[in-house]
N, C-alpha and C positions, 0 to 999 in steps of 0.2 A: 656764454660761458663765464663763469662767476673769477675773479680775481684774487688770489691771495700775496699777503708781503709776509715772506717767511725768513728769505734772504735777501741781503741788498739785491744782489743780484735776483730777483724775482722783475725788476723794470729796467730796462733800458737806458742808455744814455739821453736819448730823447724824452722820454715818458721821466725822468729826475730835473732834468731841466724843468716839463713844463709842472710837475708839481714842487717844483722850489721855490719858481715865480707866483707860485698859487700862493706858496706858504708866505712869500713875502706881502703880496698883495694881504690877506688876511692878515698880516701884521701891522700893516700900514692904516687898514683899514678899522683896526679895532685900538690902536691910538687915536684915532678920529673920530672914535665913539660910533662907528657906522655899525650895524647890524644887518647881518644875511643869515637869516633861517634855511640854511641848503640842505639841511637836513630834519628839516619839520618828518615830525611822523618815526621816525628811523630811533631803533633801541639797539645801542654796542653791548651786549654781553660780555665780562672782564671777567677771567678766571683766573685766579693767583693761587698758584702753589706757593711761592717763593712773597715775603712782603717785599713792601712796596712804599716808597714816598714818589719820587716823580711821575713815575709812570702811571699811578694809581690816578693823581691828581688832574695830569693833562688830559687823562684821554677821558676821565669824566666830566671838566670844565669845558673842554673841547668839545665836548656831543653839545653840553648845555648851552653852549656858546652858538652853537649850530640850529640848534631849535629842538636837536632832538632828546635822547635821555640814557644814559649807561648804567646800567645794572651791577655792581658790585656782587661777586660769587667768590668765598671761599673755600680753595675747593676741600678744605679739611671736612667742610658743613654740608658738601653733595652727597650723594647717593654714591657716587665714583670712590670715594672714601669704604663703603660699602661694598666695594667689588662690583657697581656697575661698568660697565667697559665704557670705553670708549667710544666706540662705535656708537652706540647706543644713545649717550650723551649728545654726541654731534647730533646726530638726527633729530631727536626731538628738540633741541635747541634750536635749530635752525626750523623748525615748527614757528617757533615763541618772535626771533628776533630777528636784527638784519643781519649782524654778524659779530664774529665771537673774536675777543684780544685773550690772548692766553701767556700769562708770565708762568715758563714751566721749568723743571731741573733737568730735564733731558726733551735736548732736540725733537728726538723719535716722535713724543706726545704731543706737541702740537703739527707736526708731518700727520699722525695720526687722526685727530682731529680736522685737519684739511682733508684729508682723502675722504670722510666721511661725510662732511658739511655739506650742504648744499649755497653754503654764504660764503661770504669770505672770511677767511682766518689772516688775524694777524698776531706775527710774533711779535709778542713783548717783553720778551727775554728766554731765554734757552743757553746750554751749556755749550754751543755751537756760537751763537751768533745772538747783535742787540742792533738787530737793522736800524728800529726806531732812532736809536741814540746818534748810529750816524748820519741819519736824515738832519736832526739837531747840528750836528758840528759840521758838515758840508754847508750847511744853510749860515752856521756861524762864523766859517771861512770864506764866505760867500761875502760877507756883509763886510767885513774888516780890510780882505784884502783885493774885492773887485771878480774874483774870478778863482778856480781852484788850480787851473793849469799849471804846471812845473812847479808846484808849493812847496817845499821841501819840510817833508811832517817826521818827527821824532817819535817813536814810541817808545816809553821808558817804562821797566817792570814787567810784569806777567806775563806769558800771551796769551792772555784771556780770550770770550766771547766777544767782546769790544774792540782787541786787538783784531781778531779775525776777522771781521766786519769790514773794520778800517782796510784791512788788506786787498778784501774784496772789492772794496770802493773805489779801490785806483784803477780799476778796468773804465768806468764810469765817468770819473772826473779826472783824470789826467795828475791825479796827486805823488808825489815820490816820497814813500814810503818808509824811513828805515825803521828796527826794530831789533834794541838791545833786551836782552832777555837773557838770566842766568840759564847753565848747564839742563836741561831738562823742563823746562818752562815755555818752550817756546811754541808761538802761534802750531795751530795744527796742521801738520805736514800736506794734507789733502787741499786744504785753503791756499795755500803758498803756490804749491804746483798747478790748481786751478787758476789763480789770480794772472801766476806767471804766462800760464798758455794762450788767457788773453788780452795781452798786451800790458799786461799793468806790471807798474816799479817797483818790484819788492823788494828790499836788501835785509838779509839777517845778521846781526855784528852781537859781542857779546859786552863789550864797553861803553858807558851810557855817553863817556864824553863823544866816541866817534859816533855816535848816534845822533846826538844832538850838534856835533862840528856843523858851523852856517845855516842850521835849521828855523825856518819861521814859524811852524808851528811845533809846542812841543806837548805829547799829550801820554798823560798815563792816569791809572787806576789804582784801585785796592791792590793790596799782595795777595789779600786773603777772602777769595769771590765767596757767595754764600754755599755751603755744601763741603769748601774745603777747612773749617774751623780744626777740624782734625788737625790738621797740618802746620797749624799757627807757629810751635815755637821751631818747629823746622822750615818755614816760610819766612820767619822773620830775621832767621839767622843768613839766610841766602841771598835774598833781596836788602840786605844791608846797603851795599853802596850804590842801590837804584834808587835814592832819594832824590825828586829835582828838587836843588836847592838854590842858593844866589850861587853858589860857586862851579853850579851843573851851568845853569844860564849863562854864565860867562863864554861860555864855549859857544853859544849859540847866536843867530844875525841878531846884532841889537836891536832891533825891533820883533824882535820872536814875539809871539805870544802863546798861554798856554792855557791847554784845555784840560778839564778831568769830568767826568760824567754825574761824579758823584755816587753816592755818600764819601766823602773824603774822611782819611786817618791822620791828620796831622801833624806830622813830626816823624810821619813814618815815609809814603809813598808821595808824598809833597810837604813842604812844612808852610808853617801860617804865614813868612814872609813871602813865600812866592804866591802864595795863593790870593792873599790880600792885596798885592804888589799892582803896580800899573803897567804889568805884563797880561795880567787874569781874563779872560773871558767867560771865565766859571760861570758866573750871574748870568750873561748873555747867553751862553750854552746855553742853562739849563732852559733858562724863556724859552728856545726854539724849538724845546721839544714841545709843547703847547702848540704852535704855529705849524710847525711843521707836521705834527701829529694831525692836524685840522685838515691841512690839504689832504694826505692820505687819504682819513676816513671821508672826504667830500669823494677822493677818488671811487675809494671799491664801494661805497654806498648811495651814494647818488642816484638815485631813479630818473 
């Protein structure tokens, strides 16, 4: 039966563990200049509605790093663009290759695409959830502070696809949660009430200081995701005082550190001192999505 990661929650507490340890072993081992071809032979299919710098980059250097080869597909440039379905797509894709990454604007389309595949589908972004990303920042809270247990994580600004993830991931890694978010912005209700029923710490507050009060990690995004530019001068005006700045940090355990996924707004949703600052794991973040993108695709591809 074939594997997809669509949702954090698509693995297990166990099954993250042991592909973190993977992701770190391949980290370890490609500072060492070692090479493991685990994926000779094997072609990812990448389909991007939405562009792309990270995501684009790791999971094509990540095949190549493997042995194997990723196909870049825009899907403005398919048939799909055409009114090919879906359906249709999947199938004969999964003809061609070993399995398809889809960065898409609505969740439904790569659900869609899994149900028809006979590979594995993985999400690479949707308006739901960015599994990948928290693969990276578990693996980056992994490395800094030994373990993820009783973490205490800040989410400041939107509750975007990111935030949701993150929510989802305290079921998993025992992380506690909070998340300030202006009047109408916040993480989606369905995520919250799932995360909650399995055991994971979710607190929702609306002030970024009680958000970030003794918090060691502290992590936010964009105000403004792709899809909502519409929305900009009324996004910019609401998220005003969700800026983490040095005077948001103060609030938080002095040795915090802080995460953003990227593409960063500077001066908006973090400004250049924090992010440059010797609190940042930004740089680190982003490496593990590479790494940790590795393990994955050794996972559902692997013969």
């Amino acid at each position: 039966m074939k594997k997809d990661f669509i949702s954090i929650l698509d693995i297990d507490e166990q099954e993250l563990e042991q592909l973190l340890n993977e992701a770190h072993e391949l980290k370890r081992q490609k500072k060492a200049g070692t090479k493991h071809l685990l994926l000779a032979g094997q072609t990812l299919a990448m389909i991007f509605e939405k562009s792309s710098t990270r995501t684009h980059i790791s999971f094509e250097v990540g095949m190549n790093q493997l042995g194997g080869h990723a196909l870049f597909l825009n899907a403005g440039d398919m048939q799909i663009r055409r009114g090919e379905e879906i359906r249709d797509t999947a199938r004969a894709a999964s003809r061609y290759v070993s399995g398809l990454m889809i960065r898409a604007y609505k969740h439904s389309t790569i659900e869609e695409y899994a149900k028809y595949a006979t590979i594995p589908v993985i999400n690479g972004l949707s308006d739901l959830e960015h599994p990948c990303q928290l693969l990276a920042d578990i693996m980056t809270i992994q490395e800094h502070f030994g373990s993820t247990k009783d973490i205490r994580v800040a989410w400041v600004g939107d509750g975007n696809n990111v935030c949701n993830s993150l929510i989802l991931a305290t079921v998993l890694t025992g992380l506690r949660v909070t998340v300030a978010t202006p009047e109408g912005y916040e993480p989606a209700g369905d995520v919250v009430r799932k995360a909650r029923s399995l055991g994971g710490d979710v607190t929702l507050v609306r002030e970024p200081e009680q958000a970030v009060k003794d918090a060691e990690v502290i992590v936010t995004d964009t105000w403004i995701s792709m899809g909502d530019e519409g929305e900009k001068e009324e996004r910019m005006r609401v998220f005003r005082k969700y800026t983490v700045d040095t005077q948001l940090m103060k609030h938080a355990s002095p040795d915090a550190r802080v995460l953003h996924c990227l593409p960063a707004h500077r001066g908006e949703e973090i400004t250049d001192e924090v992010m440059e600052g010797g609190q940042s794991l930004v740089w680190d973040e982003a490496e593990n999505r590479l790494h940790a993108q590795k393990a994955l695709l050794v996972r559902l591809l692997k013969k």
